[in-house]
C-alpha positions in Angstrom: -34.0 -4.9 -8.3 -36.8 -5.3 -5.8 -38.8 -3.1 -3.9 -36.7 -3.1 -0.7 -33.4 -2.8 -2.7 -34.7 0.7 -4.7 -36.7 2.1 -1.8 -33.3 1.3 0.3 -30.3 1.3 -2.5 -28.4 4.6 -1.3 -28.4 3.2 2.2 -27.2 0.1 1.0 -24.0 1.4 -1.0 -23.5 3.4 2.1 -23.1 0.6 3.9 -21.0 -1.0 1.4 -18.9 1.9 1.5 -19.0 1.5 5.5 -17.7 -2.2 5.2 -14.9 -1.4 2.9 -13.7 1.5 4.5 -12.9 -1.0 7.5 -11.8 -3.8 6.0 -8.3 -4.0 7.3 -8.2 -0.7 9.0 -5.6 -1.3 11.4 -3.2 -3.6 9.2 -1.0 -0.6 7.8 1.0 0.8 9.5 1.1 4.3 11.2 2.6 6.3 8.9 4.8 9.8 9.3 2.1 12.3 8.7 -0.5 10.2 11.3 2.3 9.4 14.0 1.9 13.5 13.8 -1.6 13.4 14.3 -1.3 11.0 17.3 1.5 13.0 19.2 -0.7 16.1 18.8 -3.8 14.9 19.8 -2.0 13.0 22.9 -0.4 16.3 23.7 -1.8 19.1 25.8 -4.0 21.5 24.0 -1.4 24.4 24.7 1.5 22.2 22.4 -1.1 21.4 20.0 -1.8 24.9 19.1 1.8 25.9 19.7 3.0 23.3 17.5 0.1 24.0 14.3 1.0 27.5 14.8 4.1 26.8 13.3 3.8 23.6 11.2 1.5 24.1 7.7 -1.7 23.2 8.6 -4.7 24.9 10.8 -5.4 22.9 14.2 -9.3 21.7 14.0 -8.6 18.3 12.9 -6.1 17.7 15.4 -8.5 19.4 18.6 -11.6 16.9 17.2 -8.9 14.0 17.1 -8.4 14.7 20.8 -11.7 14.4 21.7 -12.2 11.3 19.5 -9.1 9.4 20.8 -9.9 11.0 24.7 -13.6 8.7 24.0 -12.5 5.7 22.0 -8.8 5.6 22.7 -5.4 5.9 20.5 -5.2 2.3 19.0 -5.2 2.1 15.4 -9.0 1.1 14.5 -10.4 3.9 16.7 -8.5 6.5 15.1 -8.7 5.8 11.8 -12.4 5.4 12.6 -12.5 9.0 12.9 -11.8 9.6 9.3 -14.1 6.0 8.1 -17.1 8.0 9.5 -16.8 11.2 7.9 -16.0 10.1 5.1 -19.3 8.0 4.7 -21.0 10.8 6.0 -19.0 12.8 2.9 -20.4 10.1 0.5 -24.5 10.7 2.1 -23.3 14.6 1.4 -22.2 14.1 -2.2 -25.3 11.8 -3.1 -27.6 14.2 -2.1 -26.1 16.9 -3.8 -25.8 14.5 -6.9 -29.4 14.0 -7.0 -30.0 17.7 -7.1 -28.0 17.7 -10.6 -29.5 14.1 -12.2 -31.6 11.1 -12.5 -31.4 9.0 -9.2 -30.3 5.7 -11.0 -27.6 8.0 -12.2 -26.5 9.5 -8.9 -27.1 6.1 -7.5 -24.5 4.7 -9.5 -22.1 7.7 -9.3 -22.5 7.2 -5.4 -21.3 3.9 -5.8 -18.5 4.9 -7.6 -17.2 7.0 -4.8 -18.0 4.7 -2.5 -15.3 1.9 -4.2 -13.4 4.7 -5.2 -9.8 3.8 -4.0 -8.3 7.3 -3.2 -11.8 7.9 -1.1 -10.8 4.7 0.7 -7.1 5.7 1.2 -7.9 9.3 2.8 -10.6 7.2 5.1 -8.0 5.0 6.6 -5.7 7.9 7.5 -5.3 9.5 10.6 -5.4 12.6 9.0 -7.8 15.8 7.8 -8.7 15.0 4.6 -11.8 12.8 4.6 -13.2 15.2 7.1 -12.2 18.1 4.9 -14.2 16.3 2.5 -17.7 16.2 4.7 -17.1 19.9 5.7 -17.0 21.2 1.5 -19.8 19.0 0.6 -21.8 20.3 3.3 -20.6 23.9 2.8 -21.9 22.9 -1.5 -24.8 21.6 -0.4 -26.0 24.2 2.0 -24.9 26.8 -0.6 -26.9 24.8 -3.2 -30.4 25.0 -0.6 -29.8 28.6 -0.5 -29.9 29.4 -4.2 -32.5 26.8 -5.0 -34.8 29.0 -2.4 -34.4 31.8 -4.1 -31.9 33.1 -1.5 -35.0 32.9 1.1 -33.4 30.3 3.3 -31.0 32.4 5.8 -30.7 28.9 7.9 -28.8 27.3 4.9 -26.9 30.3 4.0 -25.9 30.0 8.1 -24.9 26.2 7.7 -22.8 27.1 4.7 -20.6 30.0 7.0 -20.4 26.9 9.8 -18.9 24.8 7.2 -16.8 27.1 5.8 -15.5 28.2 8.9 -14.5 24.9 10.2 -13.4 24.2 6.8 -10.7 26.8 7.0 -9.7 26.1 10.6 -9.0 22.5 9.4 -7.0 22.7 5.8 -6.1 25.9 4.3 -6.7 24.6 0.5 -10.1 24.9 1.6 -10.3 28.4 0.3 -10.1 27.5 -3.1 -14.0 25.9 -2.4 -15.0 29.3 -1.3 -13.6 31.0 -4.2 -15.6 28.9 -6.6 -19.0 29.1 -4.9 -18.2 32.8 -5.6 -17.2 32.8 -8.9 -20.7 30.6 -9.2 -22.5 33.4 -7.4 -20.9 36.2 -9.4 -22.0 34.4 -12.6 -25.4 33.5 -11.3 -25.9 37.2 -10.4 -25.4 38.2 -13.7 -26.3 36.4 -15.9 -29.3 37.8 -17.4 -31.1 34.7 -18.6 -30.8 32.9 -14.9 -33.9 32.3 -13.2 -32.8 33.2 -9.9 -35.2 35.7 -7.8 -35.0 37.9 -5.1 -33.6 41.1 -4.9 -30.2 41.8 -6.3 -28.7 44.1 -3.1 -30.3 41.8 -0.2 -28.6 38.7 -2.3 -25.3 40.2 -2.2 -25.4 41.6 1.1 -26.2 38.2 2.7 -23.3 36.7 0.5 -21.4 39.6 2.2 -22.4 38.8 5.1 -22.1 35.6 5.3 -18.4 35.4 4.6 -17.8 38.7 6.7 -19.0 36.1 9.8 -16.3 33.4 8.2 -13.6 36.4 8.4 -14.8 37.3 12.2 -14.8 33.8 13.4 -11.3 33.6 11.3 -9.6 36.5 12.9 -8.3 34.7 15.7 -5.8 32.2 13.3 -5.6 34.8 10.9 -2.0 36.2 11.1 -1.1 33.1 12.1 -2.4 31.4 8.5 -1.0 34.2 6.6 2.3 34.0 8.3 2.4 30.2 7.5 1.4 30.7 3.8 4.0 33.3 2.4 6.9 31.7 4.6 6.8 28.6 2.3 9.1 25.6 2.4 12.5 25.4 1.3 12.2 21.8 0.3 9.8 22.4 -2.0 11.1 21.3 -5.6 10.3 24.1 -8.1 7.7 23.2 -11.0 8.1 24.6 -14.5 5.4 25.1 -17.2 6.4 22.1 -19.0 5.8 20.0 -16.1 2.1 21.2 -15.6 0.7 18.7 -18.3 2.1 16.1 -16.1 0.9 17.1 -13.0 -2.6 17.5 -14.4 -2.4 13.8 -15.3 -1.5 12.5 -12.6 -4.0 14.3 -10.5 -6.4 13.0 -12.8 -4.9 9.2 -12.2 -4.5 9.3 -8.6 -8.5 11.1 -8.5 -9.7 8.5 -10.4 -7.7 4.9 -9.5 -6.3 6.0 -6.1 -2.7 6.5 -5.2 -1.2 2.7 -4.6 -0.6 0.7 -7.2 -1.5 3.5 -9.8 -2.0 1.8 -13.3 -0.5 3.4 -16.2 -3.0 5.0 -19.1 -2.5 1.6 -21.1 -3.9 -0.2 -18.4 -6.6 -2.1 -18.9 -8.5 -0.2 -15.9 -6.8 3.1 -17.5 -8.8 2.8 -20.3 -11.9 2.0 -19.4 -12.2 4.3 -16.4 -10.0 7.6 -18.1 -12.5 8.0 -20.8 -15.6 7.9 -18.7 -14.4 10.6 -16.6 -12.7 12.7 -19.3 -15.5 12.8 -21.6 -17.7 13.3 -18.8 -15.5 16.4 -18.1 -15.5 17.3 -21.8 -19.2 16.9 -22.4 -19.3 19.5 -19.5 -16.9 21.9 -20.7 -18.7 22.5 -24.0 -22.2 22.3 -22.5 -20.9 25.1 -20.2 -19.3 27.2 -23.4 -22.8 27.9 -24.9 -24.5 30.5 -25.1 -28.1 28.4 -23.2 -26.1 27.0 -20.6 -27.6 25.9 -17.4 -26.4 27.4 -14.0 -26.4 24.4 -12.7 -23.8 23.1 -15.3 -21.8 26.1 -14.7 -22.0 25.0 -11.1 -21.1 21.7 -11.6 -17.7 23.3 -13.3 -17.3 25.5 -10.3 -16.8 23.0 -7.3 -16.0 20.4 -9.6 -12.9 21.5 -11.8 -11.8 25.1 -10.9 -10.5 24.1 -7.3 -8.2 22.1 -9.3 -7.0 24.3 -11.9 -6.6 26.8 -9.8 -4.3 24.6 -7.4 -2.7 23.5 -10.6 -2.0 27.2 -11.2 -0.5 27.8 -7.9 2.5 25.3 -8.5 4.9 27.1 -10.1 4.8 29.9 -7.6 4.6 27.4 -4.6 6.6 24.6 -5.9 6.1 21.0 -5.6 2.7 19.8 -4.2 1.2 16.8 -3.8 -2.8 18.0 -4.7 -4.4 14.4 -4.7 -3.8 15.1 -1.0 -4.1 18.8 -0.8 -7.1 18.8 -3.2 -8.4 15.4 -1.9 -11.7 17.2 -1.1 -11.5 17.2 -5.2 -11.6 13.7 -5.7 -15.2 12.8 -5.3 -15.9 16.7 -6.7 -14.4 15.3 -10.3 -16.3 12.7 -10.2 -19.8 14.8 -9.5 -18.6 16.7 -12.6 -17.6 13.9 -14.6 -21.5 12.7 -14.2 -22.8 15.6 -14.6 -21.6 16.3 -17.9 -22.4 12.9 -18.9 -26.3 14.0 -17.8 -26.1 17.1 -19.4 -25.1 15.9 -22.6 -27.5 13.9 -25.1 -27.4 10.5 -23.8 -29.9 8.3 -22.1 -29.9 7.7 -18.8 -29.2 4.1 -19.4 -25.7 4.6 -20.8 -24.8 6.9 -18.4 -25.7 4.3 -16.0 -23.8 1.8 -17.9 -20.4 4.3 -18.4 -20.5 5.1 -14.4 -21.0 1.2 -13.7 -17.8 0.4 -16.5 -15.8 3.1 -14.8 -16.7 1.5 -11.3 -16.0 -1.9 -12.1 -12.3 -0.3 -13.2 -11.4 1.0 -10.0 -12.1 -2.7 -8.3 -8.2 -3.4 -9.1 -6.6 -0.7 -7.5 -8.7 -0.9 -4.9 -7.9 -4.3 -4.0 -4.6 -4.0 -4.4 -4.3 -0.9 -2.0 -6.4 -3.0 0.9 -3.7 -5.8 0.7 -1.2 -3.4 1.7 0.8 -4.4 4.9 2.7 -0.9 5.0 2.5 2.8 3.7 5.5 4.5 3.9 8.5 3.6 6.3 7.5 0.4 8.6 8.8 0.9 11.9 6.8 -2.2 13.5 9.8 -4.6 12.4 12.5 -2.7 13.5 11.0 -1.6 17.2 9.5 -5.7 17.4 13.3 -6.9 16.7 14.7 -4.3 19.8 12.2 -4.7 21.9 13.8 -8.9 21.7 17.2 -7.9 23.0 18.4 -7.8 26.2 20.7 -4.8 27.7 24.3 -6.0 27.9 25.8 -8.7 29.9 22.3 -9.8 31.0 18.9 -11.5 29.6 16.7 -9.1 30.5 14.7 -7.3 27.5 15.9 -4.0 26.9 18.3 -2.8 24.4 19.8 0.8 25.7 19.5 3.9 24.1 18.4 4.1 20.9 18.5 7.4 18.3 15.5 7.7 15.8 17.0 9.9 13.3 14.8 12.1 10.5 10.8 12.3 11.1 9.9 9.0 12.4 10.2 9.6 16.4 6.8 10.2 17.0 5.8 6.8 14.8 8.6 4.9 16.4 7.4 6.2 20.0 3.8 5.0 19.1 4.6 1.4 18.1 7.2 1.2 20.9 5.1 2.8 23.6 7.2 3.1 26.4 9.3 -0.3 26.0 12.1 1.2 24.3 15.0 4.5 25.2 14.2 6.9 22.7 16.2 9.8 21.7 15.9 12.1 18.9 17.7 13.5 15.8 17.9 15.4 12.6 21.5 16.8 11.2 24.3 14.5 10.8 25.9 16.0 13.8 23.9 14.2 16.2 25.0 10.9 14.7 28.4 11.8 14.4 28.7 12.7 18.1 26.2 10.1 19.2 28.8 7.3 17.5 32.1 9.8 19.1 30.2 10.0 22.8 32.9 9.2 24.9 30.8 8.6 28.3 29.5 5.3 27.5 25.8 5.4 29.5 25.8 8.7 26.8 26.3 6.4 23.6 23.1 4.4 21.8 23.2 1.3 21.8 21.1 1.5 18.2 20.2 4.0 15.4 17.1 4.0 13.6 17.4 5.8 10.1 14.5 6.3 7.9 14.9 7.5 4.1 14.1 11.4 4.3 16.9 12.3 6.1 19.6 13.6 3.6 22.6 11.3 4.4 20.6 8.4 4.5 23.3 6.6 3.2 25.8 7.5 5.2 25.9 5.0 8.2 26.4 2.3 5.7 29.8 3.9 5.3 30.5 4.6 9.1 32.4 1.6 10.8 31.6 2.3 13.8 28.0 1.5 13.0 26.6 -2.3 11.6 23.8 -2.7 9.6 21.3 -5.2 10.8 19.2 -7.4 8.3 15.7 -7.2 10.1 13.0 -9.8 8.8 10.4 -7.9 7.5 11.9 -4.1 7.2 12.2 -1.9 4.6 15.7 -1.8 3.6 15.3 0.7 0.9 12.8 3.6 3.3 14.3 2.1 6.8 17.5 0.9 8.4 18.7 -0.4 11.7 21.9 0.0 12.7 23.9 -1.8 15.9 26.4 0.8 17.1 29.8 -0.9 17.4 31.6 -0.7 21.0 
């Protein structure tokens, strides 16, 4: 490596991470959970806090989004660009608290590993909170990191880490779980008799108090609101049992560490060449951390790294099924900082660790590839409302197909791709099909109905006679269906 290339080399894997975080940004399409995000942050800032206030998730993102799409615009690119930049600014976060905790060729390399990392890339193509939610908990780590390495001298850190937290909170609620392990690290620290920290022991915990009593005040006004959203849970939540926790924590592990497209089983070449870098990485932690001359910094790296996760793992059986590669996706490049870290705080030589990052790296390539060459996520619409927006009303040539009924979640998507160009009118229970097809004033009757696999008699038109099915090039039969309503 020359001169320019070490001086210069996180910069450059940043800008790696830049150019593959855009590479096909706007091919996929606009999924259920980001067609969300768009009819929010196009909405009035009243509905968007009206509508958070009763959905599952705080409103932050969706107020930034606004701004974001209100200066670059609502096309694909420029809001999925949104969640490209913080998450590059998440990767400069998480290299500079990675050097903090090893040897820069190490951290250099672990930084490239998040920065190919395919479930990094996924949440930085979405039009959604997690790759922010990322930035904000390494900065809220780091910050809280400055502060203890200054001896708990440096109130401006310790100010930067109640921002972050704050904002943090306001943007996912799984966020907490951070907080509670930079706690349990600073309960540790301030006991443990053999830690080097300094300073007095009241002021240190009164500024801890303090600081999060300024989180809590700047909380208050979502507060009820949060609460009220977190104990009502969700009916269609599938229960989770104690035998299926093993599974759970394997998959996490899978999707963390080879993205979640195209995930490769654990006989899979990449499986096994990436699994055991990261699990003996966690391993070589765990019993580093279980002696009796452990480092704080160790115990650290267990904190943000691996109890987020257990403890999310944990909740399931109270809260039922959740998907925490996306809950916990903050965790994802977390793991990995722990997964190094153990490998640097166990006797090995920088070298191999280098070489066991750079093997587990050059496993993730696959999946990563694979993911980019993606045409779709999720139900397609883009086929479907292209094939309509070709047909002309009845008894004339003109383009324009009537009335049609989006029934389940997919309005907002299908109102996206269609912009305007299309009759749109909404649905949910069976009912509204039923007396959609039975409308006996015929400028009252759609003309189509668009069906897309989560609602629960997705099957049903296929029965209906008074509705045909029609075969469009390109759709997704199995998640989407079109169907011609029969005069």
């Amino acid at each position: 490596m020359n001169a320019f290339a070490r001086r210069h080399a996180a910069w450059l894997i940043l800008a790696l991470a830049l150019a593959v975080r855009c590479v096909r940004l706007s091919a996929k399409n606009l999924w259920l959970d980001e067609s969300a995000s768009w009819d929010l942050a196009t909405s009035t800032v009243d509905r968007l806090i009206a509508w958070t206030a009763g959905d599952v998730h705080p409103p932050l993102y969706y107020v930034l989004l606004k701004g974001w799409v209100a200066l670059f615009g609502d096309s694909l690119a420029a809001m999925r660009s949104l969640s490209v930049v913080a998450s590059v600014v998440a990767l400069g976060l998480f290299y500079r608290l990675a050097l903090g905790f090893m040897s820069r060729g190490v951290a250099l390399t672990l930084l490239l590993w998040g920065a190919l990392s395919p479930h990094s890339v996924y949440h930085a193509q979405e039009v959604r909170m997690y790759a922010p939610v990322t930035a904000l908990v390494l900065g809220a780590a780091l910050a809280y990191r400055a502060w203890v390495d200054s001896g708990f001298r440096r109130h401006g850190s310790l100010a930067l880490y109640a921002l972050c937290a704050t904002c943090a909170l306001y943007m996912h609620y799984f966020t907490v779980l951070v907080l509670v392990a930079l706690s349990v690290h600073f309960l540790l620290l301030s006991f443990d008799r053999e830690s080097p920290a300094q300073g007095d022991f009241m002021k240190r915990w009164a500024r801890w108090v303090g600081a999060h009593l300024v989180v809590l005040v700047a909380y208050l006004p979502w507060i009820r609101t949060a609460i009220a959203q977190l104990t009502k849970g969700q009916a269609w939540r599938a229960p989770v049992g104690l035998a299926q926790m093993p599974a759970y924590a394997a998959n996490l592990i899978r999707t963390f560490a080879l993205g979640p497209y195209d995930v490769p089983s654990f006989y899979s070449i990449p499986a096994v060449l990436a699994f055991p870098v990261l699990l003996a990485g966690i391993g070589f932690l765990l019993v580093v951390v279980a002696r009796r001359g452990r480092s704080e910094r160790d115990v650290f790296a267990v904190c943000v790294g691996i109890l987020p996760i257990a403890i999310g793992l944990a909740l399931l059986p109270k809260s039922g099924h959740m998907d925490l590669s996306r809950y916990l996706a903050y965790s994802g490049l977390r793991v990995l900082f722990a997964a190094a870290r153990g490998l640097s705080s166990f006797a090995t030589s920088e070298e191999k660790q280098v070489y066991a990052l750079l093997v587990a790296c050059a496993a993730v390539v696959p999946s990563l590839r694979a993911y980019v060459a993606l045409d779709s996520t999720d139900a397609d619409a883009r086929p479907l409302v292209a094939y309509l927006q070709q047909q002309p009303l009845p008894g004339t040539p003109t383009p324009g197909p009537g009335n049609v009924l989006v029934v389940g979640h997919l309005m907002s998507a299908v109102r996206y791709i269609a912009r305007d160009s299309l009759s749109l009118k909404g649905g949910y229970s069976s009912d509204a099909v039923v007396d959609s097809l039975g409308a006996k004033k015929p400028d009252r009757r759609p003309a189509w109905i668009i069906v897309d696999y989560r609602w629960p008699a997705f099957e049903t038109l296929t029965h209906d006679a008074r509705a045909a099915e029609v075969d469009v090039a390109g759709g997704m039969r199995g998640r989407i269906r079109l169907f011609r309503v029969v005069p």
